[in-house]
C-alpha positions as CSV (number, residue, x, y, z in Angstrom):
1,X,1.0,-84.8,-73.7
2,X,4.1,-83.4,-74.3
3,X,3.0,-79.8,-75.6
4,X,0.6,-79.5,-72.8
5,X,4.4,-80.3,-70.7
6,X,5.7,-77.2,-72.7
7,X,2.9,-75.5,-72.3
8,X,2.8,-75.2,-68.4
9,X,6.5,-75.0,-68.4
10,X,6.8,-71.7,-70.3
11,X,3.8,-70.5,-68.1
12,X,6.1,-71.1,-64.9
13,X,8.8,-69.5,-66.5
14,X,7.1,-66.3,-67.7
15,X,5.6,-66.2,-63.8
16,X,9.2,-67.1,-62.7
17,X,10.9,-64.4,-64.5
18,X,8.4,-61.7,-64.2
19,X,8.6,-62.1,-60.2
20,X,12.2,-62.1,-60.8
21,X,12.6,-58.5,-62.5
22,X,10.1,-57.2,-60.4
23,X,12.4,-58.1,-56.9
24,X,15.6,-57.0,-58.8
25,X,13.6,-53.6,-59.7
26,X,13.2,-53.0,-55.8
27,X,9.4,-53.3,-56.4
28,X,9.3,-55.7,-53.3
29,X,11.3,-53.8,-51.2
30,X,10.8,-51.1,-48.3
31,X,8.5,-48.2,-49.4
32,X,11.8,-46.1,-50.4
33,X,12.7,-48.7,-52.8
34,X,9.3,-48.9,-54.3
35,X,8.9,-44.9,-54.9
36,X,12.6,-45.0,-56.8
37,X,11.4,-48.0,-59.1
38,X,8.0,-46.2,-59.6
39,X,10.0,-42.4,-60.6
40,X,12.4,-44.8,-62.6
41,X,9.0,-46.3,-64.4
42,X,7.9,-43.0,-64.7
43,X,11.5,-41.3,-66.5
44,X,11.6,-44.6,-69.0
45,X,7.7,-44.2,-69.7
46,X,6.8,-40.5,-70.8
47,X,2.9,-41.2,-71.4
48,X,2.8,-42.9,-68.2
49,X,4.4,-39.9,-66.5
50,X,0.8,-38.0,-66.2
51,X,-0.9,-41.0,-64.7
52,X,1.6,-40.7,-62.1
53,X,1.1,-37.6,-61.3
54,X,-2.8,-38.2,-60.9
55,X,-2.2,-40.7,-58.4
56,X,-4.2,-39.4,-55.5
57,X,-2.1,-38.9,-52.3
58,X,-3.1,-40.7,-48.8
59,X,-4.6,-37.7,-47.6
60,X,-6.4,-37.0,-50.3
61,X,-7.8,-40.3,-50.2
62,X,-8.6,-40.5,-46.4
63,X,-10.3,-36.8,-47.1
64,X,-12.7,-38.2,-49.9
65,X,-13.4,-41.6,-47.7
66,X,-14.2,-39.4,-44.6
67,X,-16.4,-37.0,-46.8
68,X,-18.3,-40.2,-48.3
69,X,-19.2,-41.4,-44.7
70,X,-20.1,-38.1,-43.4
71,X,-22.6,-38.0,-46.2
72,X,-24.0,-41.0,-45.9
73,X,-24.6,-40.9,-42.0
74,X,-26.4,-37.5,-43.2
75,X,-28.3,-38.8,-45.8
76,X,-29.5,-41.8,-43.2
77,X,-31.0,-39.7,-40.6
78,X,-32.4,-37.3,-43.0
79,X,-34.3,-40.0,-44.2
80,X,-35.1,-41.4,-40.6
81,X,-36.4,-37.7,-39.6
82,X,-38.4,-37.7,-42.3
83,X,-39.9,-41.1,-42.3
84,X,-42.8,-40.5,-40.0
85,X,-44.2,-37.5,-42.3
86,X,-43.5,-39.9,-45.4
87,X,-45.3,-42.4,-44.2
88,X,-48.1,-40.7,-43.1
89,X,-48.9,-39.2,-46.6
90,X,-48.1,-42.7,-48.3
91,X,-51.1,-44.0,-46.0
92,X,-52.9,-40.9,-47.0
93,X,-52.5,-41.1,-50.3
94,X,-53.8,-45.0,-50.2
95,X,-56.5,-44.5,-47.8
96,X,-58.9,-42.6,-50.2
């Protein structure tokens, strides 16, 4: 009984201390705050320093989400345009 007591205790405090750091680091902050914690990550980390830069930006993302849509709406009434000549040779073809 006691070590499960120890147990969930040092589970608290990891969770307690990790939300700690991450509020003094600024993570929780305005968007200004965030972007100097994230460059700071990026200085201390040098491998991690790429994956920043890969980070897509908002437009980028809103450009690929648009572009994804747009092809499916095409895709859709390509396939409802076509439907009535598909369907006709799929009866065709099980009719003989």
């Amino acid at each position: 009984m006691a070590l499960s007591i120890v147990k969930n205790l040092a589970k608290i405090g990891i969770g307690v201390t990790a939300v700690y750091v991450t509020v003094e680091q600024g993570l929780w902050g305005d968007p200004s705050q965030g972007q100097v914690t994230a460059k700071k990550l990026a200085n201390t980390l040098p491998a991690e320093k790429e994956y920043f830069e890969k980070i897509p930006s908002t437009t980028q993302i809103a450009d690929k989400m648009r572009e994804g849509w747009n092809s499916g709406v095409q895709r859709t009434f390509s396939a409802l345009s076509e439907s009535p000549q598909t369907v006709k040779s799929t009866v065709q073809k099980y009719m003989k």
